[in-house]
C-alpha positions in Angstrom: 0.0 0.0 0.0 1.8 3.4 -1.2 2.2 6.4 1.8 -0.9 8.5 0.5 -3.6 5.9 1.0 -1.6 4.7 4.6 -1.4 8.2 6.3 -5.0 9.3 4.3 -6.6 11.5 7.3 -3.7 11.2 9.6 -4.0 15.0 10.3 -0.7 15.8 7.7 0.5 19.1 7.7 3.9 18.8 6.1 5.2 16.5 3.7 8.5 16.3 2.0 9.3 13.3 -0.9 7.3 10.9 -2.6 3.8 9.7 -1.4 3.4 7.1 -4.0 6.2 4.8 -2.3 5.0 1.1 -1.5 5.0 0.7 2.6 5.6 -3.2 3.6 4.8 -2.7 7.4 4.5 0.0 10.4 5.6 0.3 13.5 6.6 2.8 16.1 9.5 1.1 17.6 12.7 1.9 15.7 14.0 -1.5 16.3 11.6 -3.4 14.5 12.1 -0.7 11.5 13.2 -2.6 8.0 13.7 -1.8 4.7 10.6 -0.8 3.5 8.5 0.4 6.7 7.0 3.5 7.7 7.9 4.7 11.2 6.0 7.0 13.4 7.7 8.7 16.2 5.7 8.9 19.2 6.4 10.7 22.2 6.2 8.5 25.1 6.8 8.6 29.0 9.9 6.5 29.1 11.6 7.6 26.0 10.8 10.1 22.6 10.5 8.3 19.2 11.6 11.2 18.1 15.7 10.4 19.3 15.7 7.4 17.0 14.3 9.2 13.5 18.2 8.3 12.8 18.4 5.2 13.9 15.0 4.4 11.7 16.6 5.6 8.3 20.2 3.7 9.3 17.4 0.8 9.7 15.9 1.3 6.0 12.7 3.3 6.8 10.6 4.3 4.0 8.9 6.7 5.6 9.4 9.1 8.8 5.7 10.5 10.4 6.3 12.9 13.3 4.6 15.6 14.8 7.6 17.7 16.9 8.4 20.6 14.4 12.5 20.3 15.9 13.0 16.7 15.1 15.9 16.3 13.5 14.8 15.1 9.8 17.4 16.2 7.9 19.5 12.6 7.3 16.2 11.2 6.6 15.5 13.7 3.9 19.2 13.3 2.4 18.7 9.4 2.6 15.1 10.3 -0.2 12.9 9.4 3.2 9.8 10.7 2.9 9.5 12.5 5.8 5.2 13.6 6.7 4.7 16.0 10.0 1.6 15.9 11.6 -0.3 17.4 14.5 -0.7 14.5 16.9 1.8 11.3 16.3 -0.4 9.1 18.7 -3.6 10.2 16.7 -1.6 9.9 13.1 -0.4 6.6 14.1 -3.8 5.0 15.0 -5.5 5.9 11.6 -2.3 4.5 9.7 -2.6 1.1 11.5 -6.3 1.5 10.6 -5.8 2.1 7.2 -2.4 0.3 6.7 -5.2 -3.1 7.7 -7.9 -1.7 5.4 -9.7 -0.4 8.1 -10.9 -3.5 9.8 -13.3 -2.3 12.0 -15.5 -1.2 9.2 -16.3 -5.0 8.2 -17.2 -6.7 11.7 -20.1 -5.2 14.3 -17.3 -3.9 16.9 -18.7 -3.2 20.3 -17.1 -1.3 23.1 -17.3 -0.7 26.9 -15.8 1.9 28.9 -15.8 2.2 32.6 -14.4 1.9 36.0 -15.6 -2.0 36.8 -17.0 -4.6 35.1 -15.3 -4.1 31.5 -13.5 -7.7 31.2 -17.0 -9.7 32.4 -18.9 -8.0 30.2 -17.0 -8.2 27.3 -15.7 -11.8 28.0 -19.7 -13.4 28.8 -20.5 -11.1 25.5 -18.2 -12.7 23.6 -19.3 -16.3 24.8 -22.9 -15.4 24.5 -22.8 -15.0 20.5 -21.0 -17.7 20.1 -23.7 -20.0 21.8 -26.3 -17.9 19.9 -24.1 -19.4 17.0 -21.6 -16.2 16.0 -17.8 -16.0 14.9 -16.6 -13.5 17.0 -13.7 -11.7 18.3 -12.5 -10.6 22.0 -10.2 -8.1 23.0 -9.8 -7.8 26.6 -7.4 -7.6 29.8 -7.0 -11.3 30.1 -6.7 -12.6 26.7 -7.7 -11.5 23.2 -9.3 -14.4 21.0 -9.8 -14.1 17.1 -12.8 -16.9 17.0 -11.3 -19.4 19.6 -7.8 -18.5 18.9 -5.9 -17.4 22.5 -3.2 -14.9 22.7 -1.9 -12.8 25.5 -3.0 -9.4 26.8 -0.3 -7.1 27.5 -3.1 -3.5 28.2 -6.3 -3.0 29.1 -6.9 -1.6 25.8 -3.7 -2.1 23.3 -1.8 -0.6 21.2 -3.4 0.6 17.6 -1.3 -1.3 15.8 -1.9 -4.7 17.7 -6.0 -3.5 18.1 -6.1 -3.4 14.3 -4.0 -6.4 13.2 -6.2 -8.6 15.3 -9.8 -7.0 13.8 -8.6 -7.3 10.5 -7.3 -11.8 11.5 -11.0 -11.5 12.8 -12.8 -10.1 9.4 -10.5 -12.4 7.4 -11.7 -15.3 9.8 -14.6 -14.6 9.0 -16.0 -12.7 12.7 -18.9 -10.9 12.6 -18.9 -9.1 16.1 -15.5 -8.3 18.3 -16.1 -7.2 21.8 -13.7 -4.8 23.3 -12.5 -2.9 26.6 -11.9 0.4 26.0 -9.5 1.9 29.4 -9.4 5.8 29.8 -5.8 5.7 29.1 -6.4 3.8 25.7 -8.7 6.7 25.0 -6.8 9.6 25.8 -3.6 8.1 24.4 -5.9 7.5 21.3 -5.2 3.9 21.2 -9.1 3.7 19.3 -8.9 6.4 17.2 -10.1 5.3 13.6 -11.9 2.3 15.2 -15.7 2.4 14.1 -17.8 0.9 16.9 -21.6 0.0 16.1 -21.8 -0.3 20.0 -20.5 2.1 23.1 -21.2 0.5 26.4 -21.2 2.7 29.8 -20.5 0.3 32.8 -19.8 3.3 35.5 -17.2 5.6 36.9 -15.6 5.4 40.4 -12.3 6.1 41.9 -9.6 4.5 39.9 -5.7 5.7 37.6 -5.9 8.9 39.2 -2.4 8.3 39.2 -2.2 8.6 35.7 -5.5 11.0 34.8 -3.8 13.5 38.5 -8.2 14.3 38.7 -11.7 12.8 38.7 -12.9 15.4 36.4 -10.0 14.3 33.5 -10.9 11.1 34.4 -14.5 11.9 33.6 -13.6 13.9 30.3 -11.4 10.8 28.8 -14.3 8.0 29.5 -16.9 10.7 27.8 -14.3 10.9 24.8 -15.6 7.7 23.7 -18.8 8.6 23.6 -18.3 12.0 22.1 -16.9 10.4 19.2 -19.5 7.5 18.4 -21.1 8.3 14.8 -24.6 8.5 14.4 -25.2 5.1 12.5 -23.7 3.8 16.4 -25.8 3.1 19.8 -24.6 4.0 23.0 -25.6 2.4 25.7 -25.2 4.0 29.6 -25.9 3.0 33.2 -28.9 5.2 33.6 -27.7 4.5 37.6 -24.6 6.2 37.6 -24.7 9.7 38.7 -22.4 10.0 35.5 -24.1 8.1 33.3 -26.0 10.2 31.2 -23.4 13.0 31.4 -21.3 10.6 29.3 -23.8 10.6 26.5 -24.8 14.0 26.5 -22.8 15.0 23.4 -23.1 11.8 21.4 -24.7 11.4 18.4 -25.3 8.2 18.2 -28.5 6.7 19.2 -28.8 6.1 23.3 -30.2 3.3 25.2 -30.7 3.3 28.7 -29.9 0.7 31.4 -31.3 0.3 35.3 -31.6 -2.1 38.1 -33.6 1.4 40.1 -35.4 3.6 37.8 -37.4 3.5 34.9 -35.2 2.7 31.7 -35.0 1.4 28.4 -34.0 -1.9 29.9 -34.5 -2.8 33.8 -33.3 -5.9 36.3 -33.6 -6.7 40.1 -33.0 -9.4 41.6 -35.9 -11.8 43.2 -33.0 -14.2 45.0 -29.3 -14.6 45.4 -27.0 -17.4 47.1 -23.8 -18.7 46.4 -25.0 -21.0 43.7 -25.9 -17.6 41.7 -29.1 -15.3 41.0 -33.0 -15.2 40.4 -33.1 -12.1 38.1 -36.0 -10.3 36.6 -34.8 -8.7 33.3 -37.5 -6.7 31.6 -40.3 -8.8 33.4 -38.8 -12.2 32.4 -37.2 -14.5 35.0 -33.5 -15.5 34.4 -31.3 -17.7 36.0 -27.4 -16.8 36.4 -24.5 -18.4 38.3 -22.9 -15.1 38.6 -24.0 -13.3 41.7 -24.0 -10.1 43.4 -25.7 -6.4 42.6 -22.9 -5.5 40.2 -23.0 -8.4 38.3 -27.0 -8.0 38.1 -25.8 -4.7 36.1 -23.2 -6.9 34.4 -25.5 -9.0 32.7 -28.3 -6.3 32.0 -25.6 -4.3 30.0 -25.0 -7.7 28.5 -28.7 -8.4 27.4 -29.0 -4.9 26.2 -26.4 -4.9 24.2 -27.3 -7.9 22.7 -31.1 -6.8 22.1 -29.3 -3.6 20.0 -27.3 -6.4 18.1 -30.6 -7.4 16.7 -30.7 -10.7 19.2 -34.3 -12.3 20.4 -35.3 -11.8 24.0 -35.6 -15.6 24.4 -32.6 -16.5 23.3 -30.4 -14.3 24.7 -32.0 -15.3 28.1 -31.3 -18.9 27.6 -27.7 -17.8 26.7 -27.1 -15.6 29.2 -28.9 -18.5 32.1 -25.4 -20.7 30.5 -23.0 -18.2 31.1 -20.1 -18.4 33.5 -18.1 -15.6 35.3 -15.0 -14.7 33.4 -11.5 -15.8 35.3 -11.0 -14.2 38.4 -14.1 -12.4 38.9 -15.7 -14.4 42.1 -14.4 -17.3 41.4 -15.3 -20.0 44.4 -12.8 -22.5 45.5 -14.4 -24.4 47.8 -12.4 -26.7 50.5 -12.4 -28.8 53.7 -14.8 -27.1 57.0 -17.2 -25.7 54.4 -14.4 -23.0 53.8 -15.3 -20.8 50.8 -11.5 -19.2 48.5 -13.6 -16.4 46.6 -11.0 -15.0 43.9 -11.6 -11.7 42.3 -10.1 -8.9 40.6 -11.5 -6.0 42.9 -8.5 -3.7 43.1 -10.9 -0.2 43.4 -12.5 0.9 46.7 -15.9 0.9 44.5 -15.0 -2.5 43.7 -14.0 -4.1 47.0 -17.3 -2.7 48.1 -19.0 -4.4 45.8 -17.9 -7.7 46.2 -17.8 -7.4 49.8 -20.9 -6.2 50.2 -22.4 -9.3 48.1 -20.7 -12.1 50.3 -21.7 -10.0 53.5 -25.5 -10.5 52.3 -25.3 -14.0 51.2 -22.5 -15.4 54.1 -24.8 -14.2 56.9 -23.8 -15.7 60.1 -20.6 -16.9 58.8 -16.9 -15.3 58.9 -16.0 -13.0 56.2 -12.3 -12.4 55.8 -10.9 -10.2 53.3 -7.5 -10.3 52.0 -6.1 -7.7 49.7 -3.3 -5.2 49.2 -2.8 -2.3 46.4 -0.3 -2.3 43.4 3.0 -0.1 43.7 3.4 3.1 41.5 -0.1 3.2 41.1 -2.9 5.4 42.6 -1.8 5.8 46.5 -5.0 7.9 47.4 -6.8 5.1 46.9 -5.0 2.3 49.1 -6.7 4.4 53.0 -10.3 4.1 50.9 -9.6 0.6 50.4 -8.8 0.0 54.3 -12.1 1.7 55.1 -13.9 -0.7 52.5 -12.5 -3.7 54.6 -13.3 -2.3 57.9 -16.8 -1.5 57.0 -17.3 -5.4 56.1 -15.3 -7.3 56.9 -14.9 -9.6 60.2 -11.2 -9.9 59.8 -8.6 -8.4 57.4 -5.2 -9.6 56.0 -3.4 -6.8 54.3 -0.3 -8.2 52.2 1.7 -7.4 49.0 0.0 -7.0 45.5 2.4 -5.8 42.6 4.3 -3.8 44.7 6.2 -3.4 41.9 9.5 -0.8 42.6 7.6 0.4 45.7 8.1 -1.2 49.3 5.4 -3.3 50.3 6.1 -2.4 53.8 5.3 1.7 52.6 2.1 0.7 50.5 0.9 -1.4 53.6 1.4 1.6 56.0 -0.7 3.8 53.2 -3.5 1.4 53.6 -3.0 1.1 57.4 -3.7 4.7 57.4 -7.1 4.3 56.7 -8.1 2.2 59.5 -9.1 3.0 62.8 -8.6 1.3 66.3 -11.2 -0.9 65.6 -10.2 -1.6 61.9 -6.5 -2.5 63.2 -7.7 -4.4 66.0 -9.3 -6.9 63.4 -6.3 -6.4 60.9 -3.1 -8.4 60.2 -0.5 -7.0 58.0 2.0 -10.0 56.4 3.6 -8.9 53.2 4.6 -12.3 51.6 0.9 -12.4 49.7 1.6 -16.4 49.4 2.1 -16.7 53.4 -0.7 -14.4 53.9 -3.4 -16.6 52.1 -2.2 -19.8 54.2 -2.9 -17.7 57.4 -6.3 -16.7 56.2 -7.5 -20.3 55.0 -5.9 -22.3 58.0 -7.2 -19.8 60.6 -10.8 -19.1 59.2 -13.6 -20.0 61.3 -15.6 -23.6 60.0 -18.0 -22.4 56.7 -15.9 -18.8 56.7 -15.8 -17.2 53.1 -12.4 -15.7 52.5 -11.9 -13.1 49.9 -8.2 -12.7 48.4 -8.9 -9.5 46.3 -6.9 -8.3 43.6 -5.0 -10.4 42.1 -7.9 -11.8 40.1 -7.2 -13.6 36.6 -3.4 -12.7 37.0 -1.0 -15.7 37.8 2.2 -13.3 38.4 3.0 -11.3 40.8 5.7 -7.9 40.1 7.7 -7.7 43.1 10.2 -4.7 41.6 10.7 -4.7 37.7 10.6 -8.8 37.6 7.4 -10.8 37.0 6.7 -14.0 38.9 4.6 -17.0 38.9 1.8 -16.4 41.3 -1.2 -18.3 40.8 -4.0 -18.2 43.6 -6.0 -21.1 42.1 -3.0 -23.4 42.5 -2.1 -22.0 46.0 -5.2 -22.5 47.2 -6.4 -25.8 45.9 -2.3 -27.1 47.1 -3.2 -25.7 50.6 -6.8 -27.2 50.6 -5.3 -30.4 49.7 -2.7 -30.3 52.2 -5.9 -30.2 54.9 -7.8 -33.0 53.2 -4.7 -35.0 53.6 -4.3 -34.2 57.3 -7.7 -34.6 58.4 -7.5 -38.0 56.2 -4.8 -39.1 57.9 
């Protein structure tokens, strides 16, 4: 494909040499640059792709895109490199990976969600729901991305454009008809999904979370509603009509809006008529569904779910009996059950909003048993939120194990004293503090009461832990079933 069609609508405003030249790939990483490829220079947060425009053309660049007017061009334009500036490098470079794929979204039904919680279930049952309803379809999510039943690894939340748009276009050629799709805040602002088309925008809700990254709630706010703002007209968005922010994220859209509740009058309403451990009675638009996922946030989980399915043009019945099949992605309350009647409930809740949620489920439907909650909070992240999460515990919990998460180049022992902070005598009183996350869940199982539900929060679908800048193996499914077994041997013996 020659430069003019690749860099078509990439916001040009300079050009210098040939546009008809043949581009083989693209890429952003000067490293990976061959004889024949188009890099764009990005500014990042570690390092400016800008330094390495030289190291590019040494490399056999074709082309140079670039948006600081002081890069230094000049040995790419003595070497005949084209060289195109443009206003925003991180905008250019997601509608050349768009283009550069033949824009892929454009042939597939791509359907976003943005939000605090909730994202990876609801784009994960999603994507298992079409397939029972007897769809090709596409996932691209925090734990895994799958073109039809094809697995690969996540790195981001929401990943890079040219990764997003090399996978929808595997998924058109494989024949997909819908891909399903978190869309983070910091994929938005960093327009990771600019070019995309979406025929769906899903709003799950907005609470405390990378305020490390956004500095405010409000800029928080505006990058979610950037979604939104930028649907087209021929899309739907769909919103939480239940989050105090949910309608302010569609008040400038133009696509068509669809409303969700579980407490007001909407386009689409649930509530619960009965809930255990074995999963929920729901009433969704006056039909009775079964679903093994439980808890009030999963209730909004699953009406998102059916709405979005209804605006895919799928039957009422059917998506009922789909969604009555469904199970809860990895790591999102996920039971282990063991030896006493002990309950290991696994899940990804790493937000106050979150541990609140979850919490306040198993409270509700462990009455009259032991709750203990185990969690800790990720290093160089969002420290304002670690005291929240201590009061989140307190509030619920019957006993508390704080430990390591990815403490990552942090001290565990500091981010444990920044949760400790927001506890008070009566929160400490009930609180242990063990960093060694592995030594920490063998405390909570062997010393929990008989039939006691013990929530290790956070770690979720992950089976790593970053302990500085070096990843390892840390699965909670396999340390809990090896210490479960351990007690079924004993008490055998």
């Amino acid at each position: 494909m020659d430069i003019r069609k690749i860099t078509d609508g990439c916001g040009a405003i300079q050009t210098s040499g040939s546009l008809e030249t043949e581009i083989t790939d693209v890429t952003s990483d000067s490293r990976k640059v061959r004889p024949g490829s188009m890099f764009v220079a990005v500014k990042g947060f570690a390092s400016d792709g800008h330094a390495f425009i030289g190291n590019a053309v040494q490399n056999g660049a074709a082309a140079i895109v670039y948006e600081d007017s002081a890069a230094d061009t000049s040995e790419a334009v003595k070497a005949g490199v084209t060289c195109i500036r443009v206003k925003s490098s991180r905008y250019a470079l997601a509608i050349i990976a768009a283009n550069f794929h033949d824009n892929p979204s454009r042939k597939l039904s791509l359907v976003g969600i943005t939000g605090t919680n909730g994202k990876t279930t609801t784009v994960t049952l999603l994507y298992h729901l079409f397939r029972s309803l007897g769809y090709e379809c596409g996932l691209l999510s925090t734990i895994a991305n799958y073109v039809g039943t094809r697995r690969s690894e996540a790195v981001n939340t929401t990943s890079d454009p040219l990764t997003i748009n090399s996978l929808l276009a595997e998924m058109a050629d494989a024949g997909c008809e819908y891909c399903f799709m978190e869309v983070s805040s910091i994929g938005i602002e960093q327009e990771r999904v600019a070019g995309l088309e979406f025929k769906v925008g899903i709003f799950s809700n907005l609470t405390h979370d990378h305020l490390d990254y956004h500095k405010t709630f409000a800029e928080y706010l505006r990058c979610k509603k950037l979604f939104f703002d930028h649907l087209p007209a021929s899309a739907t968005a769909i919103t939480n009509a239940d989050d105090k922010n949910g309608m302010t994220m569609v008040q400038n859209t133009k696509a068509g809006i669809v409303t969700y509740s579980c407490r007001t009058a909407a386009d689409h309403t649930c509530r619960i008529i009965e809930e255990s451990f074995d999963g929920m009675q729901l009433s969704i638009d006056g039909k009775e569904c079964w679903t093994s996922l439980i808890g009030q946030h999963n209730a909004y989980n699953i009406l998102a779910i059916y709405t979005a399915a209804i605006c895919l043009g799928a039957g009422q019945e059917e998506t009922l009996v789909g969604i009555s099949k469904l199970k809860s992605a990895p790591g999102r309350l996920e039971t282990l059950r063991g030896p006493r009647d002990l309950s290991a409930i696994i899940d990804y809740a790493h937000t106050p909003d979150a541990l609140e949620n979850v919490l306040k489920t198993l409270r509700e439907i462990a009455s009259g048993r032991e709750l203990i909650c185990l969690f800790g909070c990720g290093g160089d992240r969002d420290k304002t939120k670690r005291p929240e999460m201590a009061a989140v515990a307190q509030k619920y919990a019957d006993r508390i194990i704080v430990t390591s998460d990815n403490s990552r180049t942090e001290r565990t022992e500091d981010i444990m004293a920044d949760i400790r902070a927001g506890m008070d005598r009566k929160g400490l009183a009930k609180s242990l503090f063990i960093a060694d996350r592995k030594e920490a869940i063998r405390t909570a199982i062997m010393t929990a009461s008989d039939g006691a539900a013990i929530l290790l929060a956070g770690k979720g679908h992950e089976t790593y832990q970053i302990l500085g800048k070096e990843k390892h193996h840390f699965d909670e499914k396999e340390i809990v079933s090896g210490i479960f077994d351990e007690m079924k041997e004993a008490d055998f013996k």
